[in-house]
C-alpha positions in Angstrom: -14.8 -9.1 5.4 -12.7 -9.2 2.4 -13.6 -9.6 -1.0 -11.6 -13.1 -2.3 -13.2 -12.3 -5.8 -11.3 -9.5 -6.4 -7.9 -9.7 -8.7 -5.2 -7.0 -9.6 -4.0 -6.3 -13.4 -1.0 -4.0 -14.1 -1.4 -3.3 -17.3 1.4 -0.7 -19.4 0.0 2.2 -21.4 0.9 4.2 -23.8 0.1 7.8 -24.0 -1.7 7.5 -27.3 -4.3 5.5 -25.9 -4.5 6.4 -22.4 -7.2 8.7 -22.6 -9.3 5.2 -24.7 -8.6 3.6 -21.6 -9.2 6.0 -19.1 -13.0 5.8 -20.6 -13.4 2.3 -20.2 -12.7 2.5 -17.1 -14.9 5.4 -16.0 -17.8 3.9 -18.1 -17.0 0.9 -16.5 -16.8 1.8 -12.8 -13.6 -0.1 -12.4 -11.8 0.9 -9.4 -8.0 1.6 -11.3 -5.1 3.7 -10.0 -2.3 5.1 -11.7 1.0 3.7 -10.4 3.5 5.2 -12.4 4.1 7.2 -15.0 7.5 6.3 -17.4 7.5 10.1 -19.0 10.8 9.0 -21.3 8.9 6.2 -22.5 5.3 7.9 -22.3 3.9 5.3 -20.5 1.7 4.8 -17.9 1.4 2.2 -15.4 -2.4 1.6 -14.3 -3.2 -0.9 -11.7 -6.8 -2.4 -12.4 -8.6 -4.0 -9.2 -11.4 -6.7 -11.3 -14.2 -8.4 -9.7 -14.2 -11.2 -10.6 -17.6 -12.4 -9.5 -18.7 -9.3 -12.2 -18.5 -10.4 -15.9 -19.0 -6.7 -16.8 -15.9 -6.0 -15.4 -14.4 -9.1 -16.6 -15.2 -8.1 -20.3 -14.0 -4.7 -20.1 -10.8 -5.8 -18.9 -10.3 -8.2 -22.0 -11.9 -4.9 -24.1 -8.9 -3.2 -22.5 -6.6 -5.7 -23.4 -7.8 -6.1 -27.1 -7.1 -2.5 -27.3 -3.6 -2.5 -26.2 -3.0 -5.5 -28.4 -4.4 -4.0 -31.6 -2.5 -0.7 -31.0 0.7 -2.5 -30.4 0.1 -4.1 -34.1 -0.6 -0.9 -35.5 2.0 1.1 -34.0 5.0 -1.9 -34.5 3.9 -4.0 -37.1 6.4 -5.0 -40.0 3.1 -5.4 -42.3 3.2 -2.7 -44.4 -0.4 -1.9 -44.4 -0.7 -1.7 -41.1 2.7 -0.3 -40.6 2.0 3.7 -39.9 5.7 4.7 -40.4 5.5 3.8 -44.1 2.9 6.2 -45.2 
């Protein structure tokens, strides 16, 4: 019988983060794969399989997300206190 609660998330990650995510998801006992890797863009392409019946899993997704969003501030941001390049 198959699992209707489950969802898939493909989710774009840079390699400055990847091994923050990679924990999560360990710690988590998500079941993820790595679907591509983008080596001239460092990036890698992780598809997340979520429960969604499990909030756990449901959190650590939006954890995951929340992650990737702050770091995308950080690393693009036109603030310059946030903005890395300026220091």
């Amino acid at each position: 019988m198959r699992n209707t609660n489950l969802t898939e998330e493909n989710i774009k990650v840079p390699q400055d983060v990847l091994i923050d995510l990679l924990a999560i998801l360990m710690k988590e006992e998500l079941n993820y794969e790595i679907a591509e890797v983008l080596e001239n863009r460092a990036i890698a392409v992780i598809s997340i399989r979520i429960d969604q019946s499990k909030p756990r899993q449901i959190k650590a997704v939006q954890n995951i997300q929340q992650l990737l969003t702050s770091y995308n501030e950080y690393r693009y941001s036109e603030d310059e206190t946030l903005n890395w390049r300026e220091n």
